[in-house]
C-alpha positions as CSV (number, residue, x, y, z in Angstrom):
1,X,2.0,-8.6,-10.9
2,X,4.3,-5.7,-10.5
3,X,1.5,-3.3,-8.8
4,X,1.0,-6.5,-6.6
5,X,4.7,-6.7,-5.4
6,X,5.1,-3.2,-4.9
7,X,2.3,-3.2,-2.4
8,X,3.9,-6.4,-0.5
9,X,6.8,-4.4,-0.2
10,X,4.9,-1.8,1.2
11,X,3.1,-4.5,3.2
12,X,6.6,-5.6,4.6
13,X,7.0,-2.1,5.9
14,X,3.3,-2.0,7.8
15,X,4.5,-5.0,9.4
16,X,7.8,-3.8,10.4
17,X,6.1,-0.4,11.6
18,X,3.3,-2.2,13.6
19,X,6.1,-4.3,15.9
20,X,9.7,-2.8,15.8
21,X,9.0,-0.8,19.1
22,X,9.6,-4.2,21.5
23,X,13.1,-4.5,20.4
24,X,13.9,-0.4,20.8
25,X,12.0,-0.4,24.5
26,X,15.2,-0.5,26.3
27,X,17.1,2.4,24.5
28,X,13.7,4.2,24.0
29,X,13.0,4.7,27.9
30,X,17.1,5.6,28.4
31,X,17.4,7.9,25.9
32,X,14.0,9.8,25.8
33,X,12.8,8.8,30.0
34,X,9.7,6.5,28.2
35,X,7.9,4.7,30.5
36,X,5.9,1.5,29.9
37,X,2.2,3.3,29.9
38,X,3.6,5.9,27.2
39,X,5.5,3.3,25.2
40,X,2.2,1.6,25.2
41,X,0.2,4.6,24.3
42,X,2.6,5.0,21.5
43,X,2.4,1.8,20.2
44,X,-2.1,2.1,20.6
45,X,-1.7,5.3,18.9
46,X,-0.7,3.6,15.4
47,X,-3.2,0.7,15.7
48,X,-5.9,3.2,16.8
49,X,-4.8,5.8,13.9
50,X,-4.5,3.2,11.6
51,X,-8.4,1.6,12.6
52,X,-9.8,5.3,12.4
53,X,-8.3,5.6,9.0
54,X,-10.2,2.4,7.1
55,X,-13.5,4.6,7.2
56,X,-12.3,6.9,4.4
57,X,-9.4,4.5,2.9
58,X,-12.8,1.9,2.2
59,X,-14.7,5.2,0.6
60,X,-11.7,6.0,-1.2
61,X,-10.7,2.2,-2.5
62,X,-14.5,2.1,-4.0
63,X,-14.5,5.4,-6.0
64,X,-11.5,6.2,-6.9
65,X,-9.4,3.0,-6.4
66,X,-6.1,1.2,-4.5
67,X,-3.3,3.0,-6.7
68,X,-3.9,6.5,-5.8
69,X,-5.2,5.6,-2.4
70,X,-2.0,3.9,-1.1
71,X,0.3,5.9,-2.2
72,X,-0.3,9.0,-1.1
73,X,-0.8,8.2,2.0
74,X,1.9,6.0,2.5
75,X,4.3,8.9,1.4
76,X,2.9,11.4,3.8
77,X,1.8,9.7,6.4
78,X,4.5,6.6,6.5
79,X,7.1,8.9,5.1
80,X,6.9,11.6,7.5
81,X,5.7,8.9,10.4
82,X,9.5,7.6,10.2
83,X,11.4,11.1,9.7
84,X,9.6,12.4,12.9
85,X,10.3,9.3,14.6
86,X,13.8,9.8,14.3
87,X,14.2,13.2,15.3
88,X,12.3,12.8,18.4
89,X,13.3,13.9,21.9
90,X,10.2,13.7,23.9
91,X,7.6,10.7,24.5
92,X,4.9,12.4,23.0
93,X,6.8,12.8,19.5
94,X,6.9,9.5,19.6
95,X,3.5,8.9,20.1
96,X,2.7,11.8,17.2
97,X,4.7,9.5,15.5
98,X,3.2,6.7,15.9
99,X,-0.1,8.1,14.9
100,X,1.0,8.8,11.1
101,X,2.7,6.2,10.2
102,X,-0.5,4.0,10.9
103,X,-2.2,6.6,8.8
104,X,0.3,5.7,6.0
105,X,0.3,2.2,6.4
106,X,-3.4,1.7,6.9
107,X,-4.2,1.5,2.7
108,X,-1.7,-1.0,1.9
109,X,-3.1,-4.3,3.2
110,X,-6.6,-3.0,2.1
111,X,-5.5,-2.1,-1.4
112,X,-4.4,-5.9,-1.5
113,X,-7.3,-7.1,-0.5
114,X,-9.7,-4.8,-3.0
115,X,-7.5,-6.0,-5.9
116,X,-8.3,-9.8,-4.8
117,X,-11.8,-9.6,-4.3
118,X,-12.5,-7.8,-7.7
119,X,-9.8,-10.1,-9.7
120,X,-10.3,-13.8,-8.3
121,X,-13.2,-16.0,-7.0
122,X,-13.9,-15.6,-3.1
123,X,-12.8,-19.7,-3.0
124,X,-9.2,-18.3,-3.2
125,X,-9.7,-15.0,-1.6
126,X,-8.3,-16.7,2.1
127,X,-5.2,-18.3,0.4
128,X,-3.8,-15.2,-1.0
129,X,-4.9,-13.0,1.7
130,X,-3.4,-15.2,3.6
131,X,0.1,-15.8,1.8
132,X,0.7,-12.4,1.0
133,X,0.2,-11.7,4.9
134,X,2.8,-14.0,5.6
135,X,5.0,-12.1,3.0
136,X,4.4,-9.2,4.6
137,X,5.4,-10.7,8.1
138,X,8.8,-10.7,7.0
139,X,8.5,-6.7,8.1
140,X,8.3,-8.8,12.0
141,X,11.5,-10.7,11.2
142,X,13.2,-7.1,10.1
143,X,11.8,-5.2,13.2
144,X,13.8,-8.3,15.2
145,X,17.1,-9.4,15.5
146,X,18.1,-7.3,12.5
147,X,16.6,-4.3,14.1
148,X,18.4,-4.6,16.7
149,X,21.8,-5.4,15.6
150,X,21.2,-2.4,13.4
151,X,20.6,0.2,16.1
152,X,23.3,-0.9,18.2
153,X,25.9,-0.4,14.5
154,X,24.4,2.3,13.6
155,X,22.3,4.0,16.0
156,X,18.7,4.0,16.3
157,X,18.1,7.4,14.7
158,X,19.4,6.7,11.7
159,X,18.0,3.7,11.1
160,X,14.5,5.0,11.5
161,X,15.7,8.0,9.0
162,X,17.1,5.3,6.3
163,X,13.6,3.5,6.6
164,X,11.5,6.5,6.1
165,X,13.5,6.6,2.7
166,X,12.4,3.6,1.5
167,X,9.3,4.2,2.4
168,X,9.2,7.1,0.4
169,X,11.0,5.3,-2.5
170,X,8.0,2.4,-1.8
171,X,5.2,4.7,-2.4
172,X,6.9,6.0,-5.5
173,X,6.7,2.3,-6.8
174,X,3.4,2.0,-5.8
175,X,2.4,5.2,-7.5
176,X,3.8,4.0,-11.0
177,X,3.0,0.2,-10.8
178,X,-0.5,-0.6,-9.1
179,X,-3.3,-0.7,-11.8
180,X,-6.8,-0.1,-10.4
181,X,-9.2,-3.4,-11.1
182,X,-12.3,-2.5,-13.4
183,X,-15.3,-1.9,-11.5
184,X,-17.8,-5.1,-11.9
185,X,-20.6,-4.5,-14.9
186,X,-23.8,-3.6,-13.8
187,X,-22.6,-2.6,-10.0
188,X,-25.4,-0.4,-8.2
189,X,-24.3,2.2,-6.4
190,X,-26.8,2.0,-3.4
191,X,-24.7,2.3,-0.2
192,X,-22.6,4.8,-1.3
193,X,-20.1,6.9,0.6
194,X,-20.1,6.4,4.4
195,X,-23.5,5.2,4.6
196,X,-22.5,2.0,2.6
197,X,-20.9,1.2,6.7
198,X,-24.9,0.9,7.9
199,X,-25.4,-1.5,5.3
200,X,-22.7,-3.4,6.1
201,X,-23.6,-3.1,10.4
202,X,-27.3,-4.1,9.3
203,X,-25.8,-7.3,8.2
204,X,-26.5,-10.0,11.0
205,X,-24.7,-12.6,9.8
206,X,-21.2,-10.4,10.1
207,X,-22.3,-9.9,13.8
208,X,-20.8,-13.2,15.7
209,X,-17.5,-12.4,13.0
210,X,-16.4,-9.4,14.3
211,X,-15.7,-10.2,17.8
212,X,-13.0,-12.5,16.6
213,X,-11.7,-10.7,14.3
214,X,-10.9,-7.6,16.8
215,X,-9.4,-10.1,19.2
216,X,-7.9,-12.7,16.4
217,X,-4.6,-10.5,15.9
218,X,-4.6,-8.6,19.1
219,X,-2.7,-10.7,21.6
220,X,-0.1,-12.0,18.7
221,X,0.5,-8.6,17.7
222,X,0.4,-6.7,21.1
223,X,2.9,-9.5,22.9
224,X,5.3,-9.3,19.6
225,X,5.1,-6.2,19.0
226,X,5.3,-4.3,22.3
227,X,5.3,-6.5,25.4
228,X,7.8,-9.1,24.9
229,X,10.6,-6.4,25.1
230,X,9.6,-5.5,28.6
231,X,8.3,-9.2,29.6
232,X,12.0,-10.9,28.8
233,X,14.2,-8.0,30.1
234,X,11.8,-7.2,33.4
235,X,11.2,-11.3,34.4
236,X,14.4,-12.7,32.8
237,X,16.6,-9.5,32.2
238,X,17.3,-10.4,28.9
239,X,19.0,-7.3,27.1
240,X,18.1,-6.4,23.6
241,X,19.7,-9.1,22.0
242,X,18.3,-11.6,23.2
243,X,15.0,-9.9,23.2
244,X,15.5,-9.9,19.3
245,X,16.1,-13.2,19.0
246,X,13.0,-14.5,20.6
247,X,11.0,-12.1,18.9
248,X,12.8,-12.9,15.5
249,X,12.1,-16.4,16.2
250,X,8.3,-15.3,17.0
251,X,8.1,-13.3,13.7
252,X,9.1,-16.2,11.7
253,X,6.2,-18.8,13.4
254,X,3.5,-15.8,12.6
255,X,4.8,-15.7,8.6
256,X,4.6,-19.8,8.8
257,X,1.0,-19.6,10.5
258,X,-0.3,-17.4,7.7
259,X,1.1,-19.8,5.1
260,X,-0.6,-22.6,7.4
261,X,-3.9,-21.3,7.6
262,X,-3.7,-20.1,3.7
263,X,-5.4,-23.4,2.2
264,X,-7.1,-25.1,5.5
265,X,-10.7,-24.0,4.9
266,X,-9.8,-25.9,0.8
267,X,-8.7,-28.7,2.6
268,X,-11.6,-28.7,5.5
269,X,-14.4,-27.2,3.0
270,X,-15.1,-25.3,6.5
271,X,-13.7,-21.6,7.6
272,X,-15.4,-21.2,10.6
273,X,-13.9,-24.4,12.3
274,X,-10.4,-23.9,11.2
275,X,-10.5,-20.6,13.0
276,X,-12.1,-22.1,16.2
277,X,-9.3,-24.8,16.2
278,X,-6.4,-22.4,15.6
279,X,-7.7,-19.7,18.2
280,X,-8.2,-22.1,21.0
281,X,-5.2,-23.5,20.7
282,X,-3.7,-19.9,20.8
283,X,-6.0,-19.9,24.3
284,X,-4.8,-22.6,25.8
285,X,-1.3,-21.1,25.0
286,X,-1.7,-17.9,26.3
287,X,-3.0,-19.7,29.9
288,X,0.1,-21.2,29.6
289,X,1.7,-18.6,30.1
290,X,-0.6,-16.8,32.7
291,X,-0.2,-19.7,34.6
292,X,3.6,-20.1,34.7
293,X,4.8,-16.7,33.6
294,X,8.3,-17.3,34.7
295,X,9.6,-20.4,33.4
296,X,12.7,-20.2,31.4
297,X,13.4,-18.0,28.1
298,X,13.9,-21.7,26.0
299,X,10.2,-22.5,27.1
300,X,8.7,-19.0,27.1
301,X,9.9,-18.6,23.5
302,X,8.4,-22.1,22.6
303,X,4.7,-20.7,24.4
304,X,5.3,-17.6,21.8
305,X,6.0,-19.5,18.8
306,X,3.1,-21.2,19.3
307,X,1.2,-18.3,19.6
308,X,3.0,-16.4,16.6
309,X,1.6,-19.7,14.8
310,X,-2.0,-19.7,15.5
311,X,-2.9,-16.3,16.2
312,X,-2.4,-15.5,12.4
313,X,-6.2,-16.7,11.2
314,X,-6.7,-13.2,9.9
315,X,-6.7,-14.2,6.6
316,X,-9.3,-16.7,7.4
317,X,-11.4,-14.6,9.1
318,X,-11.3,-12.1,6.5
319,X,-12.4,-14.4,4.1
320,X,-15.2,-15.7,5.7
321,X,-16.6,-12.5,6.4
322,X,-15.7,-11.3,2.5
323,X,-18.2,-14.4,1.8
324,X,-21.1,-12.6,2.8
325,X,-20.4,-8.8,1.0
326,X,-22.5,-7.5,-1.9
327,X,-20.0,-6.9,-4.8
328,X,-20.7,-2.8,-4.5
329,X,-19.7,-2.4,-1.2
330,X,-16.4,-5.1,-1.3
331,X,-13.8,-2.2,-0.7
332,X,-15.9,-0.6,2.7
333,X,-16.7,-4.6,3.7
334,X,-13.0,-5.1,4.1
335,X,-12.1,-2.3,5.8
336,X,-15.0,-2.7,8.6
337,X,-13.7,-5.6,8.9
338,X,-10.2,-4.6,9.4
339,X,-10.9,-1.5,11.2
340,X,-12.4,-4.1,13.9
341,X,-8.9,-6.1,13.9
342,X,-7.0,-3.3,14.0
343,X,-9.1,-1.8,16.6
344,X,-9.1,-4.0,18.2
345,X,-5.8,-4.2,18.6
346,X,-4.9,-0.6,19.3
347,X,-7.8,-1.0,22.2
348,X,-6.0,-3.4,23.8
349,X,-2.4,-1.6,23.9
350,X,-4.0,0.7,25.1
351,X,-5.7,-1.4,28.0
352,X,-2.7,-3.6,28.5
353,X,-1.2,-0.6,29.6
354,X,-3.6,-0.4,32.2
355,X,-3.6,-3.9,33.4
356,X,0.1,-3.7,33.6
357,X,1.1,-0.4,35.5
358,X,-2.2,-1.2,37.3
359,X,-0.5,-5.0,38.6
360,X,3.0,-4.0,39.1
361,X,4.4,-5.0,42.4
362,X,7.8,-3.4,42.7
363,X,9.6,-7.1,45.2
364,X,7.8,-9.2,41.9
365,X,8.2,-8.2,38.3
366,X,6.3,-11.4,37.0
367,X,2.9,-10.4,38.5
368,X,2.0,-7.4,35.9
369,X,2.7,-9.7,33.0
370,X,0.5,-12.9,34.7
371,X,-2.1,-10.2,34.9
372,X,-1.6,-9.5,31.1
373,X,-1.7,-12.8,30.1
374,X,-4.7,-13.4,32.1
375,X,-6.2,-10.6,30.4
376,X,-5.7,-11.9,26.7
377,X,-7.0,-15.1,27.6
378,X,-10.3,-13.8,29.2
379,X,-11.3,-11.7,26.3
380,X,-9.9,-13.8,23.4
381,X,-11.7,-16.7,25.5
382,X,-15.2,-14.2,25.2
383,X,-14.7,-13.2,20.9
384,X,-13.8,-17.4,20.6
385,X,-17.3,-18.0,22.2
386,X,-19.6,-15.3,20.4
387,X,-17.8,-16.9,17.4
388,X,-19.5,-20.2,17.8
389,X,-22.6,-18.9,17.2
390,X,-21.4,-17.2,13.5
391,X,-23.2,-19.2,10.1
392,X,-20.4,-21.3,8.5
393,X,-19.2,-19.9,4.9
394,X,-17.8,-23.4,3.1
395,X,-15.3,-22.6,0.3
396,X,-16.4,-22.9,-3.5
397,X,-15.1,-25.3,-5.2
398,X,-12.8,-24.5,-7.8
């Protein structure tokens, strides 16, 4: 249990890292002359990083296993992520960044999840995948309200120095606690190395999954954790503040949507209709706010509570395609699958950057954003509807 809490620290921290850039946007683009299309490039840069990384982390998880895995490269790459981070002066440092500490968060989740899948039955695979993301959510509520009221004591620099020294002191935990699961008796070791990934792409019944599951987290995480900053202080001119409080009080509706979504598919007996329910209601929400994008900050933060709530089915999702993986290739099954959500993700920061320098109009701040909004809804719209056709995975009873 300790080697389990350790890596939900850690987990904590890849949440933090994945969404505190919103609530620095404003002192990021004064101080260093940032614009919106490198801030988003910046923030792409440590989903895309931390996508390209689950190739080798899956390799790595199966043969050699999650203690040695996370650690190291949480140290060096989350470590030295946050100490560059706070000594940059140009954009692109930020951006370089960016790009390790995804490489040092990327193990950490899928350490988690390895541990799980060799340890307990696949019936309860969803709820603590699903609880221990909410756990780590917390790392959204830091990277809020508390982030900002700590830049503005302190300064932002240190801050981000102070963090990459608890990230250090993380992986050292990590390092000395985590105990690598036994490897199942009798496990073949067809698939191995990289080519265990063709096995995995052979398998049609993951095919309808993934589109979902690349789209799933990506408007949640991409309006938290990069374009609510510059939605609330370009269409309301909200200051940073205020921006972390909405986003606090978005980071604390995504930790109660993972808790929500934990046991549904035990209480349905169904995974694949939970999802469908949650993500279209997360649809309907983001038209919402394509729709009326200027509103008021009371209702606009209701819209993205709402969204925080039901665009956590990762979990879910997760589990559902975990339900299909031959036991020798559980460790590269979870990270294709998470290299698609993340992915997917980092894909669209990087083409909401597009959309929204593409859509500004200089008399009418609101138009880039109902252009983003619109964009979210038309692709998560697409993944929800190629998920319809995916083969149901019913929970095992206990």
């Amino acid at each position: 249990m300790a080697g389990i809490a350790a890596l939900a620290i850690a987990y904590v921290l890849s949440q933090f890292y994945r969404s505190f850039m919103a609530v620095l946007t404003p002192v990021l683009t004064v101080e260093l002359g940032a614009t919106k299309a490198e801030l988003s490039l910046a923030s792409g840069a440590f989903f895309i990083s931390f996508a390209l990384s689950q190739f080798a982390i899956g390799v790595s998880l199966d043969r050699i296993g999650p203690r040695r895995t996370a650690a190291a490269l949480l140290a060096f790459g989350g470590g030295g992520g946050a100490f560059l981070f706070a000594a940059a002066t140009q954009p692109w440092m930020i951006t370089a960044a960016m790009t390790l500490i995804g490489i040092g968060c990327a193990p950490v989740l899928m350490a988690s999840l390895f541990i799980f899948a060799r340890i307990y039955s696949t019936a309860r695979f969803a709820v603590l995948t699903s609880w221990l993301v909410a756990f780590g959510t917390a790392g959204n509520v830091i990277g809020a309200s508390p982030l900002a009221n700590a830049a503005e004591a302190f300064g932002w620099r240190p801050v981000m120095a102070a963090l990459g020294v608890v990230t250090l002191l993380t992986a050292a935990a990590m390092m000395v606690l985590v105990r690598d699961p036994e490897k199942p008796k009798g496990m073949h070791i067809s698939g191995t190395g990289f080519a265990g990934y063709g096995e995995l792409m052979r398998m049609r019944v993951l095919w309808p999954i993934i589109p979902l599951t690349a789209i799933n987290y990506a408007a949640t995480a991409g309006i938290r954790g990069l374009w609510a900053g510059p939605y609330l202080a370009d269409v309301y001119g909200a200051d940073t503040p205020v921006i972390g409080e909405v986003t606090l009080f978005m980071a604390l509706a995504m930790v109660a949507g993972s808790f929500i979504y934990g046991p549904l598919d035990t209480i349905f007996r169904t995974r694949k209709w939970v999802a469908v329910g949650g993500n279209f209601i997360s649809l309907l929400a983001i038209v919402y706010l394509a729709v009326n994008t200027v509103t008021g900050i009371p209702s606009t933060t209701l819209v993205l509570v709402v969204i925080g709530v039901c665009g956590m089915g990762y979990g879910l999702l997760m589990a559902h395609a975990r339900a299909f993986l031959p036991p020798h290739l559980v460790g590269r099954g979870v990270t294709l699958m998470n290299f698609f959500s993340i992915g997917g993700v980092g894909l669209m920061q990087f083409a909401t950057g597009g959309v929204v320098t593409a859509s500004i109009v200089p008399a009418e701040p609101a138009a880039a954003y109902t252009a983003l909004f619109t964009f979210y809804a038309v692709v998560l719209g697409l993944a929800l509807a190629i998920y319809l056709l995916a083969r149901d995975a019913k929970p095992e009873k206990h």
